[in-house]
KOLNU-302562 format. One line per 10 residues: for each residue y, x, z of N, C-alpha, C. Coordinates in pm, whole numbers, plus 50000, padded with zeros to 5 digits. Each point is the difference from the previous one (the first is absolute). Layout:
Y,X,Z,Y,X,Z,Y,X,Z ~ ...
//
This chain:
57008,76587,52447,50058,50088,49899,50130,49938,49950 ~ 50078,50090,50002,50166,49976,49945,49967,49959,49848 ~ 50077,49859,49964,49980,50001,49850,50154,49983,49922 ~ 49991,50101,49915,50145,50035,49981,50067,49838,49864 ~ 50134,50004,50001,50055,49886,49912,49897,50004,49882 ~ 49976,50076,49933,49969,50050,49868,49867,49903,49993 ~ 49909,50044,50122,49836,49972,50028,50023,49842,49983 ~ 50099,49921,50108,50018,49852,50028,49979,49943,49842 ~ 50167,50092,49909,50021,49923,49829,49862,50003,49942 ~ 49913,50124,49991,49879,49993,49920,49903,49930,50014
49999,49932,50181,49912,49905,50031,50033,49859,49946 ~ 50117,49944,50006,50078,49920,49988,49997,49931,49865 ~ 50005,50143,49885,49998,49978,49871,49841,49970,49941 ~ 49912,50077,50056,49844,49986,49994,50010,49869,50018 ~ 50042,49910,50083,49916,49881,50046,50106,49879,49931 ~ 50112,50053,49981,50047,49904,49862,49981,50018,49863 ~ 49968,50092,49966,49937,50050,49840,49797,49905,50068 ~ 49954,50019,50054,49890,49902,49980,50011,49859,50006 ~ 50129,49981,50088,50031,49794,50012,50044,49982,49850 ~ 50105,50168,49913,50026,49953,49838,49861,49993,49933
49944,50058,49995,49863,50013,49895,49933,49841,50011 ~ 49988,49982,50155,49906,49837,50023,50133,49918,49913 ~ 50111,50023,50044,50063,49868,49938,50033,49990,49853 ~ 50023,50119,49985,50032,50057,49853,49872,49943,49856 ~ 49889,50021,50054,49913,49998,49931,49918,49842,49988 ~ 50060,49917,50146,50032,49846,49939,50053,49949,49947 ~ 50145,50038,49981,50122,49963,49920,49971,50060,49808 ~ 49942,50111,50004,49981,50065,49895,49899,49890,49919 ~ 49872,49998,50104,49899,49862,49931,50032,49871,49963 ~ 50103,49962,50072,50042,49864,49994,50106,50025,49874
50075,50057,49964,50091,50088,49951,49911,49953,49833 ~ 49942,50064,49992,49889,50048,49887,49918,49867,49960 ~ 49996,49938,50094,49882,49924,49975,50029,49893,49889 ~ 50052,49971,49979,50088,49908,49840,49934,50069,49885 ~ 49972,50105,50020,49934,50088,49892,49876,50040,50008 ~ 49930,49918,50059,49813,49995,50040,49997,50108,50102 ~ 49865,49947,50096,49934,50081,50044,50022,50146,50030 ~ 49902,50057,49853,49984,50113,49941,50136,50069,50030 ~ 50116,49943,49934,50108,50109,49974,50052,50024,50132 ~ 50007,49850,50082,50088,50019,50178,49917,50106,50097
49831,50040,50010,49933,50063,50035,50061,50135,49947 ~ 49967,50010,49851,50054,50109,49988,50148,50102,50030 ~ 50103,49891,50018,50103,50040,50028,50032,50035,50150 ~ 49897,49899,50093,49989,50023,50142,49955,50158,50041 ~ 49892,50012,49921,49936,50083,50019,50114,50159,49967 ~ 50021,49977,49862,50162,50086,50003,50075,50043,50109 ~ 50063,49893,50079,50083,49991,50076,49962,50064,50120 ~ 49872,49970,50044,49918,50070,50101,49978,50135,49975 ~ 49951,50037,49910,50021,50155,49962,50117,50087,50028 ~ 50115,49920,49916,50117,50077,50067,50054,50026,50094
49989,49847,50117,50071,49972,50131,49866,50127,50091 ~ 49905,49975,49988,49884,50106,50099,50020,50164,49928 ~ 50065,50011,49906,50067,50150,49964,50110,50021,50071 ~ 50105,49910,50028,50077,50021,50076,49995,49998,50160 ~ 49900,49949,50022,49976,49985,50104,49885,50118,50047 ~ 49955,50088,49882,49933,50163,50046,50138,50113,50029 ~ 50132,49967,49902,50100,50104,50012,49995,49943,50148 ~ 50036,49869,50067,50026,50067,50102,49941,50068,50148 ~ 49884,49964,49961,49865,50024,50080,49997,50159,50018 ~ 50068,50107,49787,49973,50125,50025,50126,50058,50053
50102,49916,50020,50125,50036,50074,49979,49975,50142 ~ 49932,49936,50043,49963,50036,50161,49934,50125,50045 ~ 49878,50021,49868,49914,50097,50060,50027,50155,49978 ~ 50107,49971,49895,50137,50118,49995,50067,50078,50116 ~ 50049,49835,50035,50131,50054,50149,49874,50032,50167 ~ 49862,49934,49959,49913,50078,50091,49946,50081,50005 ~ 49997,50061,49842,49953,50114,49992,50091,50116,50043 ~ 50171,49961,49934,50069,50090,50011,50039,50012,50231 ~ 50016,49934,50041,50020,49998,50131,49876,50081,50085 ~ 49845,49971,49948,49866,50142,50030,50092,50098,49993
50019,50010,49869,50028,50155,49934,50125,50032,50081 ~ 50122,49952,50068,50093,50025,50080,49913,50031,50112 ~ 49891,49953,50075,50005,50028,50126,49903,50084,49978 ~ 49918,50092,49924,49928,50072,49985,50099,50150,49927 ~ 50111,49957,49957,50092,50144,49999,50076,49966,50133 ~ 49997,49976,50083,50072,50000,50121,49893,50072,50079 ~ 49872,49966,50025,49863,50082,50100,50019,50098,49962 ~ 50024,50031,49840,49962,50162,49937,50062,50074,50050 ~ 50177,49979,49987,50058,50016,50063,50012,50104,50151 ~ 50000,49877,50072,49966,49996,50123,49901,50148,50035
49881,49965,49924,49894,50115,50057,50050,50161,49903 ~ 50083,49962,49900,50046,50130,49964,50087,50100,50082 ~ 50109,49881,50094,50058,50053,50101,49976,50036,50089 ~ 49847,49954,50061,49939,50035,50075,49921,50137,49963 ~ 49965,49967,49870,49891,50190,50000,50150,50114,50024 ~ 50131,49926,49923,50074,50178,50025,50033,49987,50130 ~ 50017,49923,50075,50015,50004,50158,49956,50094,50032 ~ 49836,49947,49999,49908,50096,50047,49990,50159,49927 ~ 50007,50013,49869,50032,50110,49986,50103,50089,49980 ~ 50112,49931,50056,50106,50111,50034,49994,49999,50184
49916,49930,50061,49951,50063,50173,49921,50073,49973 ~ 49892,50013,49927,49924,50119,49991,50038,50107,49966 ~ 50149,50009,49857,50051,50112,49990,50055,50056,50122 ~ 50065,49901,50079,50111,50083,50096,49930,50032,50108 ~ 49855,49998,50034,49937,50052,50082,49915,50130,49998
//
């Protein structure tokens, strides 16, 4: 299957938005941690929330441009077989 530029960036970005979250959310702990435990957990935990929200936009922007590309090749069949019924029924008229 042909995978268009677009497909490559969204893969690309998926799998560096998860290397940010792993690294992000060490730096965040270590970051925090001067301020106990409790608060660096909690702020990790923050950080993780947001970075895996961003990382659903782009999960629903893939399943967007796959949804929308179905929906192209399913008005293209329709299409297709619409041209085909008046085919057929303008040979039946002219017969």
């Amino acid at each position: 299957m042909k995978r268009s530029t677009f497909d490559a960036l969204l893969s690309f970005l998926g799998g560096v938005s998860w290397a940010f979250v792993i690294v992000g959310a060490w730096v965040t702990f270590q970051s925090f941690v001067f301020l106990g435990i409790v608060p660096a957990v909690m702020f990790t935990f923050l950080f993780i929330f947001l970075a895996i929200f961003l990382l659903l936009v782009l999960e629903t922007m893939s399943m967007a441009r796959d949804r929308n590309d179905l929906i192209a090749k399913q008005n293209e069949m329709l299409e297709e077989i619409r041209e085909s019924f008046k085919n057929s029924s303008e040979n039946a008229s002219q017969e």
